[in-house]
C-alpha positions, 0 to 999 in steps of 0.5 A, spaced: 293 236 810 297 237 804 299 231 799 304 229 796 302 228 788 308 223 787 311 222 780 312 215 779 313 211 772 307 208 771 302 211 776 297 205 774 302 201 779 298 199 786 303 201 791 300 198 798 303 197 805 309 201 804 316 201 808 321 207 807 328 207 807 334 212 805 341 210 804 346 214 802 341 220 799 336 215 796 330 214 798 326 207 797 320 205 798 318 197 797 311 195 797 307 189 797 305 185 791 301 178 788 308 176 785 313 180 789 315 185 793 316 192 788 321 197 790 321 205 788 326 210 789 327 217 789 332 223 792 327 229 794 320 224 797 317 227 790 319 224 784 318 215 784 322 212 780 318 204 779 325 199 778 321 193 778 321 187 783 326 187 788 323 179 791 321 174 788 321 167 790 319 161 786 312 157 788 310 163 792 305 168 791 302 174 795 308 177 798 305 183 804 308 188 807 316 188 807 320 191 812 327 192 810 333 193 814 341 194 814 345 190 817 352 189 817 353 193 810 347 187 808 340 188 806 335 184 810 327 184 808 322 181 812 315 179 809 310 174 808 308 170 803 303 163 801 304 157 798 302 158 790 297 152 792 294 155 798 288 159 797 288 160 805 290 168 806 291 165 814 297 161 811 301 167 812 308 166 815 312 171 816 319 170 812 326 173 811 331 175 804 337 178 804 340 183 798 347 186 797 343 193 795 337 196 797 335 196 789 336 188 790 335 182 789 333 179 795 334 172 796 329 168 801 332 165 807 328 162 811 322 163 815 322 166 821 314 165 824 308 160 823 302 161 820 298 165 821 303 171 822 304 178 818 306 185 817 313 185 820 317 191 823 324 190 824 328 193 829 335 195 833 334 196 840 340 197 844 344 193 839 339 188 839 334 186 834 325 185 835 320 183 831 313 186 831 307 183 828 300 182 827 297 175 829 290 172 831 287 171 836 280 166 837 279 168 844 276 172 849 271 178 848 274 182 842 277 177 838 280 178 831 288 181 829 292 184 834 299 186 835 306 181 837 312 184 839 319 179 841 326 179 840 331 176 836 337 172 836 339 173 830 337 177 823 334 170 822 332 167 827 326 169 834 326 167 840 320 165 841 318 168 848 313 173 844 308 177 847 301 182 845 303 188 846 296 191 843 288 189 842 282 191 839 277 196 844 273 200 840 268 198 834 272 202 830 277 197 829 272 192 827 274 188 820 268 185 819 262 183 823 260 176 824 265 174 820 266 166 822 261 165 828 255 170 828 254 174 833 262 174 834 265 180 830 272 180 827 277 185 829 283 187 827 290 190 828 295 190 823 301 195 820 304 196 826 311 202 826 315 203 831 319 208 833 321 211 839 324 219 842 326 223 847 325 217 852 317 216 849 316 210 845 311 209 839 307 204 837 304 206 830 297 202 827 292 201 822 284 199 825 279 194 821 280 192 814 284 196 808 278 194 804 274 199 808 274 206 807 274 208 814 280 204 815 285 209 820 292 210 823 292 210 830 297 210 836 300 207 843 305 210 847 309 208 853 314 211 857 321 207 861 328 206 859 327 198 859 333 194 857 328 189 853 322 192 849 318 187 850 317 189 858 314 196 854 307 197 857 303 201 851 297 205 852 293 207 846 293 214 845 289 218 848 286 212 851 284 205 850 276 207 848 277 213 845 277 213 838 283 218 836 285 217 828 292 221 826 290 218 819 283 217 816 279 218 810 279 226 807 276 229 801 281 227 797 282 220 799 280 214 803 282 208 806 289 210 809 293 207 812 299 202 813 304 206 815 311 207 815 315 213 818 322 217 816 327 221 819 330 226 814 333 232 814 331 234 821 323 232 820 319 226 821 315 223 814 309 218 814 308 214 809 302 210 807 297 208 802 290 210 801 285 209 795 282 215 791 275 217 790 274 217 783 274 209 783 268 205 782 269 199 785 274 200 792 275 193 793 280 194 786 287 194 790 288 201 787 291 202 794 297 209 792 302 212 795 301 219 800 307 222 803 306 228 809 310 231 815 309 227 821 309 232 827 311 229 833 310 233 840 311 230 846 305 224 846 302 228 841 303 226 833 299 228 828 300 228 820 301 235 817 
């Protein structure tokens, strides 16, 4: 597996959860930042330019995981954010902002979910607009963060008919053992990606905790010419106890995962975040960005 050593202004700059656009030639990545959403844009995929925030919101902070759309020749980011007075990382909701470019600003609208929901894609199908999401879940045998998937009446508004499209079903998902009962450990399911070709429909996420080195890309796959994506039925890939990573630690990174994915020139190309060995402490969020090919054959996707 080859990476891309990108060249951006201040290589210093922690680039997590990053979501890849391209509009008239330009490449941008916006990423996810304490005070804002940060943007970089590029016209090869190699060379980063880093322009500063495109989204900041007075009295917010911890601003995670952007999702960018064009609509309508605007701009719409969808994210998360808490309260400045909040120190509960599970009051995050899911809101929408809109800009006239993608280089922005971005103004917040309004929210779109309640607490706790995060790492928004935002998708067209068949000229209507869906959200998958990663929310919470308290009960049953592996509980912990799973993914939501529902349909939208508008840029700005959801429906409110969701429903669960993956969970958890290997330890290698597991975020944190005995995390708020003992005995009971925490899963967690995040970042999700779609895309779909050829009729096969893909479902992209990140298993367990990006604090963890072991913290890996997987995905679901279902078939069918359906009118509405929420009666999709995804299976993981290969199956739901198989543990079947397409990103995971290597010899030169760790902690790979959130990804997002491009088509381009003929290709597809998986963007996302991993940590590099040479830091002391991993808990840093000194997460950088990583470009690779992603192959995409049939069922079968693997990152080049």
């Amino acid at each position: 597996m080859k990476y891309n050593k990108l060249n951006i202004s201040n290589p210093s700059l922690s680039q997590p959860d990053p979501y890849i656009i391209e509009e008239e030639g330009v490449y941008y990545i916006y990423v996810s930042g304490f005070d804002g959403v940060g943007v970089y844009k590029s016209v090869d995929l190699v060379n980063w330019l880093h322009l500063g925030y495109a989204l900041q919101t007075g009295g917010q902070k911890k601003f995670w995981a952007p999702s960018v759309l064009k609509y309508n020749n605007q701009f719409y980011m969808y994210y998360s954010s808490l309260d400045l007075n909040s120190d509960d990382d599970h009051n995050q909701k899911l809101k929408v902002a809109v800009g006239d470019n993608p280089e922005g600003p971005f103004n917040y609208l309004c929210d779109l979910g309640k607490p706790f929901s995060i790492d928004p894609h935002i998708v067209l199908y068949k000229g209507d607009f869906y959200v998958f999401y990663a929310s919470n879940v308290y009960e049953g045998i592996r509980v912990g963060t799973q993914i939501f998937l529902d349909k939208m009446i508008s840029p700005t508004e959801v429906e409110g008919k969701q429903v669960r499209v993956l969970e958890p079903t290997i330890d290698e998902e597991i975020y944190q053992r005995d995390r708020f009962k003992k005995g009971e450990h925490w899963h967690t399911l995040e970042g999700p990606f779609y895309f779909n070709k050829n009729g096969i429909h893909y479902l992209m996420y990140s298993g367990n905790s990006y604090r963890n080195d072991s913290y890996f890309v997987g995905y679901a796959i279902a078939d069918g010419d359906v009118q509405d994506l929420r009666d999709l039925v995804f299976k993981k890939y290969p199956n739901d106890y198989e543990y079947h990573p397409i990103l995971s630690k290597n010899e030169i990174c760790q902690g790979t995962g959130h990804n997002s994915v491009i088509k381009t020139k003929g290709k597809y190309y998986i963007v996302y975040h991993g940590r590099f060995y040479n830091r002391i402490d991993r808990l840093n969020d000194d997460r950088k960005l990583f470009i690779n090919e992603l192959i995409v054959n049939k069922e079968n996707l693997t990152v080049k």
